[in-house]
MARSESE-875835 format. One line per field, with one value per residue (C-alpha): residue number from 1; x, y, z. Coordinates in steps of 0.5 Angstrom, whole numbers, m for minus. Last residue first. Layout:
<lobas>
nr (NUM ...) .
px (X ...) .
py (Y ...) .
pz (Z ...) .
</lobas>
This chain:
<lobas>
nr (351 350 349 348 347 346 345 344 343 342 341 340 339 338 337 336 335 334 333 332 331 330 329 328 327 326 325 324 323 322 321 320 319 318 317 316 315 314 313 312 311 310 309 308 307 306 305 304 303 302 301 300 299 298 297 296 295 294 293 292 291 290 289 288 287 286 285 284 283 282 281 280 279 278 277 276 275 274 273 272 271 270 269 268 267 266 265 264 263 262 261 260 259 258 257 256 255 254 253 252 251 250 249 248 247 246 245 244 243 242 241 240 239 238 237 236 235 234 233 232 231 230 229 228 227 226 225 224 223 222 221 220 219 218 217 216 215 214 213 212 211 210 209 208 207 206 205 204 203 202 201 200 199 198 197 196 195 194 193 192 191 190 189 188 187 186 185 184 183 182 181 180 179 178 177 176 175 174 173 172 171 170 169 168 167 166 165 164 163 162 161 160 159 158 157 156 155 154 153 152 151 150 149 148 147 146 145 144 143 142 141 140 139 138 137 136 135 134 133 132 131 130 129 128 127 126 125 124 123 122 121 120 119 118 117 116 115 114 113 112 111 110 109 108 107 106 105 104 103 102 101 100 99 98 97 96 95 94 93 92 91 90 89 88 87 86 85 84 83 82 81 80 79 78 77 76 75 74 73 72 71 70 69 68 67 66 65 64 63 62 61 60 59 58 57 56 55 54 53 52 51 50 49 48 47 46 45 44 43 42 41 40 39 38 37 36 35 34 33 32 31 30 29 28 27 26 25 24 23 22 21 20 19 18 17 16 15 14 13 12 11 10 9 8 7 6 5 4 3 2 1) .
px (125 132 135 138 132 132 139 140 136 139 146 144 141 144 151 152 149 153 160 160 157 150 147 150 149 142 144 149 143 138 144 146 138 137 142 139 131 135 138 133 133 141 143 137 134 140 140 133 136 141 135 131 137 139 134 137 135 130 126 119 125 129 129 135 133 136 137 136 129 129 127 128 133 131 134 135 135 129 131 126 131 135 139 140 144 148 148 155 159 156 151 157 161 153 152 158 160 156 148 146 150 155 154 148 150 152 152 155 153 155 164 169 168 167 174 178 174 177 183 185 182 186 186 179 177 177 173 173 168 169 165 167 164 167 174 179 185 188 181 181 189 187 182 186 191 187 183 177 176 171 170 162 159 153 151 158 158 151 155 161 155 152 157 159 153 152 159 155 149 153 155 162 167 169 166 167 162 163 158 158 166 168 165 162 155 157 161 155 150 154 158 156 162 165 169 164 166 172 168 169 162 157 155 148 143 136 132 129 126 125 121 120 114 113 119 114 118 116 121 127 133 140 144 141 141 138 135 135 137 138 132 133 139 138 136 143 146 143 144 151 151 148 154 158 155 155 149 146 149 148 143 139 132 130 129 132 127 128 135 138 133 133 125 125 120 125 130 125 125 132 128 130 138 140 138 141 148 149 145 144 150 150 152 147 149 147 145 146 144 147 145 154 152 149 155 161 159 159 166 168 163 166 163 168 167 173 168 166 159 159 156 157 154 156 155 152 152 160 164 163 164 171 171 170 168 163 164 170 167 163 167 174 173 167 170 176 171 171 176 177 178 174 168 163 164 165 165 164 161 161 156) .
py (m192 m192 m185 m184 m178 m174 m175 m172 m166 m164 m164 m159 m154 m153 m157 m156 m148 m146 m148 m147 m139 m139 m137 m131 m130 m127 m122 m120 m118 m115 m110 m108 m108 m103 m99 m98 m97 m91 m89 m88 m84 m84 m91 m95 m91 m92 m101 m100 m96 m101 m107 m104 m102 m109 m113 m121 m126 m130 m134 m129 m124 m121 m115 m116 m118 m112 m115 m116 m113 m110 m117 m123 m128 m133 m139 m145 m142 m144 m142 m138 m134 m131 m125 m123 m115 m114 m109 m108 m114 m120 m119 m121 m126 m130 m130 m129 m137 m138 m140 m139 m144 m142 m135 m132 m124 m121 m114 m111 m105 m100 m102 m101 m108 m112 m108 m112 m118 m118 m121 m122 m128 m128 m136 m135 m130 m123 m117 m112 m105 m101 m95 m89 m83 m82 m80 m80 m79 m86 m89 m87 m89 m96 m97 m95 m100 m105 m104 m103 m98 m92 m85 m83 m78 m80 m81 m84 m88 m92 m93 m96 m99 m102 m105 m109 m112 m113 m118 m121 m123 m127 m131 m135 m130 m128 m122 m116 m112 m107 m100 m94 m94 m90 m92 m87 m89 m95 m91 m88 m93 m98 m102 m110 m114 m119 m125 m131 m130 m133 m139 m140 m138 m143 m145 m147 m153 m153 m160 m166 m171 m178 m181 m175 m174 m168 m164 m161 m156 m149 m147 m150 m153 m151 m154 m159 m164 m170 m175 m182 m186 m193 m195 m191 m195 m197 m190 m189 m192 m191 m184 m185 m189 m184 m180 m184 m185 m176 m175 m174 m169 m164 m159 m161 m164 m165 m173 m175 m178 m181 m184 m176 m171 m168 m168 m161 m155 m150 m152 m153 m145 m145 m149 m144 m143 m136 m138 m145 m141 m138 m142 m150 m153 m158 m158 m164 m166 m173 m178 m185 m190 m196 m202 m205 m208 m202 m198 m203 m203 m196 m196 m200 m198 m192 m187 m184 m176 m172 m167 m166 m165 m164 m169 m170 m177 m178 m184 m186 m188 m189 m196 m201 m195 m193 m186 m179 m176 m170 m162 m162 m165 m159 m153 m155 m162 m160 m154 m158 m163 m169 m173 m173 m179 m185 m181 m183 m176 m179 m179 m184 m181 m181 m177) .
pz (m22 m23 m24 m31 m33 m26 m26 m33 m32 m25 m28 m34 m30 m23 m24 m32 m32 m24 m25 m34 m32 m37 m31 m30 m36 m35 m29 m34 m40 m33 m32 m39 m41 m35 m38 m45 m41 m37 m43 m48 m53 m55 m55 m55 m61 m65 m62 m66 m73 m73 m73 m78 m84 m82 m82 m81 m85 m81 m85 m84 m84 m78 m73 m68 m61 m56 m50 m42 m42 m49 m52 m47 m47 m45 m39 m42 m49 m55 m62 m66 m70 m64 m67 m60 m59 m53 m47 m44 m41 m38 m45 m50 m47 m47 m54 m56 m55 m61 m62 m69 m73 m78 m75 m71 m70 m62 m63 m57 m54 m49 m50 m45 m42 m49 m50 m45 m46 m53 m51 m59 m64 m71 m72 m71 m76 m75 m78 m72 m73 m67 m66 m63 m59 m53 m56 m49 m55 m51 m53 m61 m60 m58 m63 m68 m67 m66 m73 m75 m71 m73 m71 m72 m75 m76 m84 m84 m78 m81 m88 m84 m79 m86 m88 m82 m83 m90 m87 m81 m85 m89 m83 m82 m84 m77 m72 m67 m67 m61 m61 m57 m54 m49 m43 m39 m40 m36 m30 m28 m29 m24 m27 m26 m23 m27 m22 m24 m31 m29 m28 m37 m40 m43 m50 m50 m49 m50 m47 m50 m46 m49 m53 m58 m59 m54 m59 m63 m68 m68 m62 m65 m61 m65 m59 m57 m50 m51 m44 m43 m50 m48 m51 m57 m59 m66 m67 m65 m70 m76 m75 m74 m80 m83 m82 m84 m92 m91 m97 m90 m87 m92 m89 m94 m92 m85 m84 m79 m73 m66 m64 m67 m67 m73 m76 m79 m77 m76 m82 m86 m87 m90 m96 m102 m99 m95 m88 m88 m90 m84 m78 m78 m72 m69 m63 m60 m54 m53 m45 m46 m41 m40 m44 m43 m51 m53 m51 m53 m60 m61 m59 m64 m69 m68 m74 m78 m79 m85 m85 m78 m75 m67 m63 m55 m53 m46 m43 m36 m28 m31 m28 m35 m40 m37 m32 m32 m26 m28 m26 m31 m37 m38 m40 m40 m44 m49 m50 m52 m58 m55 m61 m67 m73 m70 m68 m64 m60 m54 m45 m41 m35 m27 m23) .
</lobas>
């Protein structure tokens, strides 16, 4: 299919996961020769809506087809109304009501919103990333459906370990994190603490992660704290460790959520969020206990992925295995031509 791809933003352009993991299986084209436009929305502090671009959209009446990343994870758990975020009108071209969350005191980004409920018509079919299980979506006038963060087709080359060489890994658990997320930080402390009380090596640098592997200990836990101007192959020790935790950050869904399960067996902190393909408590993971507004239980949620480690091998190898099999869906190749592509021609196709 051809496609006009835009963020209707004046100041950036289509984000670079969007134009390696997704624009790639489309022929990119003007607006005037595509089968429909791609709307793909991410929030920008310095946003500047493209009224020019705009323009020409409504003008041509060709389909239009969003991807909605915006984000509501970390902080939106730690304020009063946190919850409303799982029940709030925030779809754009129907309703956006949903309180806080900032956007609208943004006078651009309202005129995005603005804009793009003048142009319902054209809208065909909305893809979102932080798509909640308790809102009713069959109001909306056009489907919507989960969107995630897909793997590069690279991933295509990982090979599931047998049970043999997966519990000889190394490393017990990997939390590798950024500063985006509260729940990451108190986190980070109780698997300090949890390491104390076990009597767990720790690497909370490279450095001593190296020498703990090269010294053969089978009994460590890695605890990094990077940033993203910080980040490291992490794949190389993804594959040496048994489980990953995977914490919701500035918004929910992140890219470990899938480089994380085609690893080792990996956490989920899945808040009521629906996924194109599920992920399944204790069948290809391990969904972190949470409150009625979905902080994270930390002293429960270590104490099961324990439990996991030591109590019950079988059930914890069997998480790894059903986990790969999961991401494997969510390789870019086969999500956006088996997942995405069908849905968005099911929806532009004439009548």
């Amino acid at each position: 299919m051809k496609t006009f791809a835009t963020s209707l933003d004046v100041n950036n352009e289509v984000c670079s996961y969007i134009t390696s993991h997704h624009l790639p299986y489309y022929d990119e084209t003007s607006i005037d020769d595509c089968d429909f436009i791609s709307v793909h929305l991410r929030f920008h502090f310095n946003y500047e809506f493209d009224k020019k671009t705009y323009k020409r959209i409504v003008q041509s009446q060709k389909p239009i087809v969003i991807f909605d990343y915006l984000e509501y994870g970390d902080p939106a758990w730690h304020e009063e109304n946190a919850y409303s975020y799982l029940h709030g009108d925030r779809v754009f071209g129907y309703k956006w009501t949903a309180p806080t969350g900032c956007m609208l005191n943004y006078p651009e980004f309202v005129n995005l919103i603005n804009g793009l409920k003048a142009a319902q018509p054209q809208i065909k079919c909305y893809f979102m990333r932080e798509m909640s299980k308790l809102y009713d979506y069959t109001q909306c006038p056009f489907p919507v459906y989960p969107i995630d963060y897909c793997l590069a087709d690279k991933a295509l080359n990982v090979e599931i370990q047998s049970k043999e060489d997966y519990f000889k890994r190394q490393i017990k658990i990997m939390f590798n994190w950024g500063n985006t997320c509260v729940d990451r930080r108190i986190m980070q402390w109780r698997l300090y603490k949890y390491c104390v009380d076990k009597n767990i090596n720790i690497a909370d640098t490279e450095e001593q992660l190296k020498r703990h592997l090269a010294e053969k200990s089978s009994n460590i836990i890695c605890l990094f704290h990077r940033d993203y101007h910080e980040r490291i192959d992490i794949n190389q020790y993804y594959a040496q460790s048994k489980v990953i935790i995977d914490v919701g950050g500035c918004g929910v869904k992140c890219f470990r959520n899938t480089q994380s399960a085609m690893y080792a067996a990996s956490t989920k902190h899945i808040c009521n969020l629906q996924f194109a393909y599920p992920w399944e408590d204790m069948f290809n993971c391990i969904e972190l206990k949470v409150t009625d507004r979905n902080e994270i239980l930390l002293k429960e949620s270590i104490n099961k992925i324990h439990k996991c480690l030591n109590s019950d091998k079988d059930r914890l190898y069997a998480i790894y295995v059903n986990g790969v099999e999961n991401a494997r869906n969510y390789i870019s190749k086969t999500y956006i031509n088996k997942y995405v592509n069908p849905r968005i021609y099911e929806n532009i196709k004439p009548k």
